[in-house]
NUMARRO-564988 format. One record per residue: residue number from 1; residue in three letters; z, y, x of N, C-alpha, C in turn. Coordinates in nm, 4 decimals, always signed. Example, Ala and Ser with C-alpha at 12.3 -4.5 7.8 and 13.67 -1.06 7.14 Angstrom:
2
{1; Ala; {+0.7800; -0.5690; +1.3190}; {+0.7800; -0.4500; +1.2300}; {+0.7800; -0.3300; +1.3200}}
{2; Ser; {+0.7080; -0.2250; +1.2850}; {+0.7140; -0.1060; +1.3670}; {+0.7870; +0.0030; +1.2900}}
This chain:
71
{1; Unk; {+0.2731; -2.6741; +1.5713}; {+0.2376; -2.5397; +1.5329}; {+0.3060; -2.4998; +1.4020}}
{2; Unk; {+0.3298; -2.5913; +1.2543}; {+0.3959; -2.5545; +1.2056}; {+0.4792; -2.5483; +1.1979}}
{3; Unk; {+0.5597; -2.6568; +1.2905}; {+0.7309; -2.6123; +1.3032}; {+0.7549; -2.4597; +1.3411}}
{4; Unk; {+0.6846; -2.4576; +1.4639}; {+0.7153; -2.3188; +1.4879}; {+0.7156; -2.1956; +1.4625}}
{5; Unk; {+0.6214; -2.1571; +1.3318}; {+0.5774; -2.0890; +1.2505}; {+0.6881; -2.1218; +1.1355}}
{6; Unk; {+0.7645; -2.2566; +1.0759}; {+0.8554; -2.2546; +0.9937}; {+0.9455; -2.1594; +1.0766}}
{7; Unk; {+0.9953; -2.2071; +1.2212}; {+1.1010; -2.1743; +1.2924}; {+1.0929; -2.0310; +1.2867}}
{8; Unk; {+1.0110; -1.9563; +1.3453}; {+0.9758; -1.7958; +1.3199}; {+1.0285; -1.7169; +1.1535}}
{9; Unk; {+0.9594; -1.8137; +1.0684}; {+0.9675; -1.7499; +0.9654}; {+1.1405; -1.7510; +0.9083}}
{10; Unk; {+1.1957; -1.8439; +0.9127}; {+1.3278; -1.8779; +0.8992}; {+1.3993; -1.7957; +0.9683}}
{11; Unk; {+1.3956; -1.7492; +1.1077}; {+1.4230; -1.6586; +1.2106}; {+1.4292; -1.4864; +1.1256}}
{12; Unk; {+1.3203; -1.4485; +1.1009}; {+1.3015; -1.3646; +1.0265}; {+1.3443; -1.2999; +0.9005}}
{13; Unk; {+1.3393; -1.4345; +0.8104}; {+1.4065; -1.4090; +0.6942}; {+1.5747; -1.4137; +0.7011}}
{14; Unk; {+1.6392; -1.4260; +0.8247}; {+1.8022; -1.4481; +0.8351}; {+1.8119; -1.3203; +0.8907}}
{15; Unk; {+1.6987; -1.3132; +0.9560}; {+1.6992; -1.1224; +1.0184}; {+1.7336; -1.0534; +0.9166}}
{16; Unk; {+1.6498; -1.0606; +0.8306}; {+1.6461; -0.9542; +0.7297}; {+1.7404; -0.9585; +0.6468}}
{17; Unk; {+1.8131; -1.1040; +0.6290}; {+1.9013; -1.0978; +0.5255}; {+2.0576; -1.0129; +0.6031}}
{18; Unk; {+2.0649; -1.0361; +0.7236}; {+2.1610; -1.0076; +0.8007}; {+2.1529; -0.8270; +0.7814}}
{19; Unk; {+2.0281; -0.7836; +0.8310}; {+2.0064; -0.6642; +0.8092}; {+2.0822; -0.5660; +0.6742}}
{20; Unk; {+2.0118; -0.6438; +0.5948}; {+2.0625; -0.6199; +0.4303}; {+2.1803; -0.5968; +0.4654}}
{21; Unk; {+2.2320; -0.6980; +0.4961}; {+2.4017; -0.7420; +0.4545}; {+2.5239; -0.5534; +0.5320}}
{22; Unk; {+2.4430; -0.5726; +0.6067}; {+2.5053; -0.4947; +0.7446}; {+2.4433; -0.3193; +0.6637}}
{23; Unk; {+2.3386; -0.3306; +0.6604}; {+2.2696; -0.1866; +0.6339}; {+2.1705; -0.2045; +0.4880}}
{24; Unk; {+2.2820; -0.1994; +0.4053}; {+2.1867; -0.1801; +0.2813}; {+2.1022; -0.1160; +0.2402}}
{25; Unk; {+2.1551; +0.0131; +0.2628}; {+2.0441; +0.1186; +0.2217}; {+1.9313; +0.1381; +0.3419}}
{26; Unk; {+1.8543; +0.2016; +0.3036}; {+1.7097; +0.2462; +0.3632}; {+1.6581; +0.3709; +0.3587}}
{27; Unk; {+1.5649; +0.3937; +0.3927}; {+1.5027; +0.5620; +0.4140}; {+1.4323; +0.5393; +0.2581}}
{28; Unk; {+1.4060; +0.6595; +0.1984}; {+1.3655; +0.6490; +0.1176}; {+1.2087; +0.6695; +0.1326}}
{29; Unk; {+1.1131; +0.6115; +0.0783}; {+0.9307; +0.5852; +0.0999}; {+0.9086; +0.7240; +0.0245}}
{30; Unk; {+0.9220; +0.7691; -0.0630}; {+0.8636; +0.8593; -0.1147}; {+0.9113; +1.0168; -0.0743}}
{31; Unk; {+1.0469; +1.0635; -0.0258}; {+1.0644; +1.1860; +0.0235}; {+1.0734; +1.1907; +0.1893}}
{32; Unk; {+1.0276; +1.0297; +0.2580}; {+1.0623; +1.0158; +0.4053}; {+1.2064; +1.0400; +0.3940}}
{33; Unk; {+1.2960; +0.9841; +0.3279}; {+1.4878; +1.0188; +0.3932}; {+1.5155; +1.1633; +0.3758}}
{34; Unk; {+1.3894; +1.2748; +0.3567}; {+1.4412; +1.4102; +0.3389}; {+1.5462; +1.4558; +0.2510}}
{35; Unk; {+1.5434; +1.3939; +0.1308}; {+1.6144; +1.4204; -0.0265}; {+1.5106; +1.4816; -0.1446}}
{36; Unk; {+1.3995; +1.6117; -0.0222}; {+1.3100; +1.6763; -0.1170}; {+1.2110; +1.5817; -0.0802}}
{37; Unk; {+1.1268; +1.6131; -0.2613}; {+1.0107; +1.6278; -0.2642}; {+0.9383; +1.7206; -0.3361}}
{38; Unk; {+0.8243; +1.7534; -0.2969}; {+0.7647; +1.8821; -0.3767}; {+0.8682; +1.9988; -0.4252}}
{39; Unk; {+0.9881; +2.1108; -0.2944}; {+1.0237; +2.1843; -0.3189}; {+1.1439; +2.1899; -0.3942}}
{40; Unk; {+1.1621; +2.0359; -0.4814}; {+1.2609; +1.9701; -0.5551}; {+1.3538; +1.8666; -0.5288}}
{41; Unk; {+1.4267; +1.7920; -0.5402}; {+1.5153; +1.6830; -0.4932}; {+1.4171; +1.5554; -0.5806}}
{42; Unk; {+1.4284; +1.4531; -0.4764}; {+1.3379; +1.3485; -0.5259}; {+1.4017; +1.2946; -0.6347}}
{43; Unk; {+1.3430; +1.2468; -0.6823}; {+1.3656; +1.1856; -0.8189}; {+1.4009; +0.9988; -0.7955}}
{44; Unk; {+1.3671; +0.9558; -0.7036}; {+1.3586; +0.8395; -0.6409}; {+1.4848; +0.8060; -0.6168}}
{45; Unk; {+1.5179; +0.8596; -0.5013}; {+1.6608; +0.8426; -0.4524}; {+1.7700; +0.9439; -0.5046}}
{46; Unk; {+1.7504; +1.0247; -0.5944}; {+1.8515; +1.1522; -0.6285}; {+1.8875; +1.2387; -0.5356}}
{47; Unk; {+1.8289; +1.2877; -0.4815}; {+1.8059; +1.3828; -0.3529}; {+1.8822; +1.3180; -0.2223}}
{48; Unk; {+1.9427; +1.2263; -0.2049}; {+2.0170; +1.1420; -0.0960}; {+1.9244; +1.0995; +0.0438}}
{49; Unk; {+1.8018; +1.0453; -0.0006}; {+1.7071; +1.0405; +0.1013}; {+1.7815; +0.9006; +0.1364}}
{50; Unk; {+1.8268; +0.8359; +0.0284}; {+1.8176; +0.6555; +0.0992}; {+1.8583; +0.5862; -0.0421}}
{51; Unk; {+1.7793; +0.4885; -0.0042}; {+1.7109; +0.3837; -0.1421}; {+1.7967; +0.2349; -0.1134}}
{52; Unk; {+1.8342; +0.1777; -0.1861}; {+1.8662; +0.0095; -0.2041}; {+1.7892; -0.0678; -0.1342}}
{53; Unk; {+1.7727; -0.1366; -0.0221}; {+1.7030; -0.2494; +0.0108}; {+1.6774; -0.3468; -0.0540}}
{54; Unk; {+1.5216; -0.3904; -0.0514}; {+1.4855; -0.4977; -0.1564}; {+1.5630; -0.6007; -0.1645}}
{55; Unk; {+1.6000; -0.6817; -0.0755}; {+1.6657; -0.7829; -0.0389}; {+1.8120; -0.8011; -0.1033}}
{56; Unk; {+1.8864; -0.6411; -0.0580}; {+1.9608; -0.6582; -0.1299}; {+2.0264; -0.6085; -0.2652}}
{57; Unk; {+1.8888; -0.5816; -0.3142}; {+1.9047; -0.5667; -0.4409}; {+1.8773; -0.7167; -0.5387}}
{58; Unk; {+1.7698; -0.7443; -0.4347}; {+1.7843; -0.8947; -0.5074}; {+1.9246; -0.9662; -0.4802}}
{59; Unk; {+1.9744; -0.9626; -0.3901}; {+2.1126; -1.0410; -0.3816}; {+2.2041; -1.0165; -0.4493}}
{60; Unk; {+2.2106; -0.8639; -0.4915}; {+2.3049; -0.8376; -0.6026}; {+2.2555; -0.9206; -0.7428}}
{61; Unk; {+2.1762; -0.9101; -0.7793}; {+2.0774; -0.9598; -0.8832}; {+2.1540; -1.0897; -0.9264}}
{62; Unk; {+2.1058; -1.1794; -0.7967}; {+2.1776; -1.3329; -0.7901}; {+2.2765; -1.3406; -0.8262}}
{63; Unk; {+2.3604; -1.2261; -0.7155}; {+2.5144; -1.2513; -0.7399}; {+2.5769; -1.2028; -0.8733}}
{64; Unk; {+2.5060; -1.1143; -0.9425}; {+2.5638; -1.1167; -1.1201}; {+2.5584; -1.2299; -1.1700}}
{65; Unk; {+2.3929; -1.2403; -1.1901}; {+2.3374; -1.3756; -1.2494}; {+2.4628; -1.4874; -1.2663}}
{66; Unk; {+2.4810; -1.5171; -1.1210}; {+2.5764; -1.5994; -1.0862}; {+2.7291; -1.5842; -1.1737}}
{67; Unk; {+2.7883; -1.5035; -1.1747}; {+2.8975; -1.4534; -1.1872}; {+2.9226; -1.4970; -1.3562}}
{68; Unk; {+2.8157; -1.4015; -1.4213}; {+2.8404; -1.3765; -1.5358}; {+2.7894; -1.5264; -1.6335}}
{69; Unk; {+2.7511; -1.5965; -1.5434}; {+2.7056; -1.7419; -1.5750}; {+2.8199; -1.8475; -1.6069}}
{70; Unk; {+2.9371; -1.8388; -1.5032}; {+3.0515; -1.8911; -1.4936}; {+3.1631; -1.8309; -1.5728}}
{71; Unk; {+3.1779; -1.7581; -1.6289}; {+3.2222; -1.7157; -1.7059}; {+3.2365; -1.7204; -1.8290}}
């Protein structure tokens, strides 16, 4: 049972990283992807209506980290 539940979860998290990789951006949560909110351009996404994916914002993160480490 827990292999398979590792196996799932591992499954999942390569999903998502793949996802990232392929489709970074996202709808934005707070204007629904519109651009507006309240009559105005969201403030969130800069009226674009798509936001950074968590994932790969953390991967960028790493990959500075990384970078500017070796250097």
């Amino acid at each position: 049972m827990t292999l398979s539940l590792a196996a799932t979860a591992f499954s999942l998290a390569v999903a998502y990283a793949l996802r990232c990789w392929a489709f970074p951006y996202g709808r934005c949560i707070w204007c629904r992807g519109d651009g507006i909110r309240g009559g105005t351009y969201c403030r969130r996404c800069d009226g674009s209506g798509r936001r950074v994916r968590l994932g790969r914002r953390l991967h960028d993160t790493i990959r500075a980290e990384y970078r500017r480490g070796t250097k």
